[in-house]
N, C-alpha and C positions, 0 to 999 in steps of 0.2 A: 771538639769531636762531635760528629753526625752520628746521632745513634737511630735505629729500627729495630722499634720490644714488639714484639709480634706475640701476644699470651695466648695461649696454647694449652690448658689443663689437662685431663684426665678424666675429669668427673663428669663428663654431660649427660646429661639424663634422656630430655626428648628425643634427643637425635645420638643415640649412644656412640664411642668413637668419633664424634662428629669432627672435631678439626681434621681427622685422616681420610675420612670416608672417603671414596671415590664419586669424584665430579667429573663427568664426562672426560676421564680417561687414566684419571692423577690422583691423588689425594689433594683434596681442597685447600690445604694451609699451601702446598706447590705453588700455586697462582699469586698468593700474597707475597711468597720468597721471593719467586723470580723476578716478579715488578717491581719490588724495590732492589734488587739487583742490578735490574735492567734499568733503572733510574739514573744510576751512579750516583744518585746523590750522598749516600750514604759511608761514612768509617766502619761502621761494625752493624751486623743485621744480627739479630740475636732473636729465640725463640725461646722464652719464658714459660717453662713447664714443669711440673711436677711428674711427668711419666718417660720412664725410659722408651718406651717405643714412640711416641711424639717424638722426643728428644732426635733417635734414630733417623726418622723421616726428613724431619727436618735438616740434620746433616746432608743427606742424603740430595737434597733439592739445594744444598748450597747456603743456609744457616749455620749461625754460630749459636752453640749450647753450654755457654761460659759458665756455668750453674745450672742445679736442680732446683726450684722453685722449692721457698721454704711451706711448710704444710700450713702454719699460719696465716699466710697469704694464698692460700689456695682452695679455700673452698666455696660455697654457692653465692656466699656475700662480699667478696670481695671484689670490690671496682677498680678498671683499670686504672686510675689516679696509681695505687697503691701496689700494683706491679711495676709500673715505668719509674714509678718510685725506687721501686729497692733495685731494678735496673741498673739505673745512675747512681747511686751507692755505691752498689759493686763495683763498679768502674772507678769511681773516687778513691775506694777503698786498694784499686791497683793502682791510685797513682797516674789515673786516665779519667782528666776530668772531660766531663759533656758541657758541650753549648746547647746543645737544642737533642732534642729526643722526639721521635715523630712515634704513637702506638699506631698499629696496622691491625687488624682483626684480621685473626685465622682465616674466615669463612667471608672473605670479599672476592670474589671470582670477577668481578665486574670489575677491579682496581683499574686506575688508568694512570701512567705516567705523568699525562700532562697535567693530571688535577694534582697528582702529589707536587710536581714540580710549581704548579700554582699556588700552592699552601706555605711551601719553600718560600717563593719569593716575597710574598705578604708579611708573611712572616717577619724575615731578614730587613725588609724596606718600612718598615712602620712599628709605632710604637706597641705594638699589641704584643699580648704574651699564647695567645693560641692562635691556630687555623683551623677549623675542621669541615670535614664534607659532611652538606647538607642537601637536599631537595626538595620538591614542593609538592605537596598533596594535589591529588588529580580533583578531588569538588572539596568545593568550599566546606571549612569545620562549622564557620556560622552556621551553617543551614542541617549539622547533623542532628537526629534521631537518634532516640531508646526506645527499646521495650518495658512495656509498661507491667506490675502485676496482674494486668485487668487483661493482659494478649492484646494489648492495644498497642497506639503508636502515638509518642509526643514527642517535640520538639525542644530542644536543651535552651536554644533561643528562641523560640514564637515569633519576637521581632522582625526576625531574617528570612524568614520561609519563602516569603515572594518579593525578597529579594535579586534582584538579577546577577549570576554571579559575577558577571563583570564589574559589577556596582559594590563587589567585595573584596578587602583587602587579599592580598596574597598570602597563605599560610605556607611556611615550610618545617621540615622535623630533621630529625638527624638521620645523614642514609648509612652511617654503621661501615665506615671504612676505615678513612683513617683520620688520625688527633695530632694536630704539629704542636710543641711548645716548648719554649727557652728552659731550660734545667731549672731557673729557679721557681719559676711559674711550678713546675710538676713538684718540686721538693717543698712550697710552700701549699701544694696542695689544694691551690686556687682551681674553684670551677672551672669548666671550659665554659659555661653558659653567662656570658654575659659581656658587658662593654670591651673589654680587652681581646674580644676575641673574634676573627676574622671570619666568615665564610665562606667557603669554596663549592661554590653553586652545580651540582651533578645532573646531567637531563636524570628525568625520570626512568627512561630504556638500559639505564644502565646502575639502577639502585633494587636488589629485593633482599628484604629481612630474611636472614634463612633461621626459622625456630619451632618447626617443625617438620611432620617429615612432606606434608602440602606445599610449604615454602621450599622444601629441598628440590619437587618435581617441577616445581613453575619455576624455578632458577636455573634447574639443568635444561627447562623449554627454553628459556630465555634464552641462557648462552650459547646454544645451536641455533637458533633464527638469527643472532647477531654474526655467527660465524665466530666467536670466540672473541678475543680481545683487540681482533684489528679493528 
C-alpha cells in the first residue's frame, strides 16, 4: 500500500491556525490534498492531526482522518520521522501493511504532480530508501556574510569573496514539500540526509518556506504571478 501522511497539528504559533488559514482562496492544507489526490498515486491520503477542526477540513477537501494524532507526538519537538512513523503503525496495526509512505507538508501550495511522481519512480527503480524535493540557493553560501558585534561585516569564508560564482560549487537545501520513503526506511527511523537518498530537483519559482507571516504574503505574491499550479 501507497500511503500520503500529510501532518497537520494544531499548535502553530507564528502563523496561528496556519495549516487552514486561507491561501488565495482555500485553506492551504487544500492544495496539498488535492495534488496527491490528483496524482493517483496514492492507496490512502491521510491527515495526521491532533485538532478536530483540521481534522474537519481536511475531510472536507478529500482526506482521510483514520485517527487523532497522539498528544505525545504532537508538540513543538516532534519531527516528521515520528509522525509517518506512527502513520504506518496504525495501518499494520489494521492489518494494512505499507510499502512506501510519501509525508506532504500542509503548507506546500507550490506541490506539483510531476515532481511527486518523479520521487515515485526513483524511488521504485533504485536501491535508495528516500526521495525528497530539494532546490538550489539563488548566490552562493561560499561567499556569505555576518554581522559582526562591532556593526560591521565579515565574511564566514574570506577565501571565497572574489571568487566568481561560477567558479563555485552548486549549493542546494530542502524546499519543504514532500519526503518519499519505503516503510521500513521510516519505521527504522533512518535520516533522509544522506547516501540512500534520492533528490528531486524543484526550480526555484516554485519553492517558498512559509514561516512567517512575510513568508505567508511573498507566497500568496508568488502563486498569483504563476497563475496558480498550472
Amino acid at each position: 500500500m501507497k500511503l500520503a501522511v500529510i501532518p497537520a497539528r494544531g499548535g502553530s504559533k507564528r502563523i496561528p491556525r496556519k495549516n487552514i488559514r486561507d491561501f488565495c482562496g482555500k485553506p492551504i492544507i487544500a492544495y496539498s490534498i488535492e495534488q496527491a489526490r490528483n496524482s493517483e498515486i496514492f492507496d490512502h491520503i491521510i491527515v495526521s492531526t491532533d485538532d478536530e477542526e483540521i481534522a474537519s477540513v481536511a475531510r472536507e477537501y478529500g482526506a482521510e482522518t483514520p485517527f487523532i494524532r497522539p498528544k505525545n507526538i504532537s508538540d513543538d519537538f516532534t519531527g516528521t520521522n515520528a509522525v509517518v512513523k506512527h502513520a504506518i503503525q496504525w495501518y499494520q496495526q489494521q492489518n494494512q501493511p505499507v510499502s512506501l509512505a510519501c509525508c506532504i507538508y500542509a503548507t506546500a501550495p507550490f506541490l506539483q504532480i510531476q515532481f511527486l511522481q518523479e520521487g515515485y519512480n526513483k524511488l521504485i527503480n533504485s536501491d535508495k530508501s528516500f526521495a525528497f524535493s530539494v532546490t538550489s540557493f539563488p548566490f552562493p553560501i561560499q561567499r556569505a556574510i555576518r554581522f559582526t558585534k562591532q556593526d560591521a561585516i565579515e565574511a564566514f569564508w574570506p577565501e571565497n569573496i572574489y571568487i566568481r560564482s561560477q567558479d563555485l560549487e552548486a549549493a542546494y537545501h530542502d524546499a519543504g514539500q514532500f519526503y518519499w520513503g519505503s516503510a521500513d526506511a521510516w519505521l527504522s527511523s533512518d535520516s533522509v540526509f544522506g547516501e540512500k537518498t534520492s533528490p528531486i530537483l524543484l526550480p526555484r519559482s516554485r519553492v517558498q518556506d512559509i514561516d512567517s507571516l512575510e513568508d505567508w504574503e511573498q507566497a500568496e505574491a508568488m502563486f498569483k504571478i504563476l497563475g496558480g499550479l498550472e
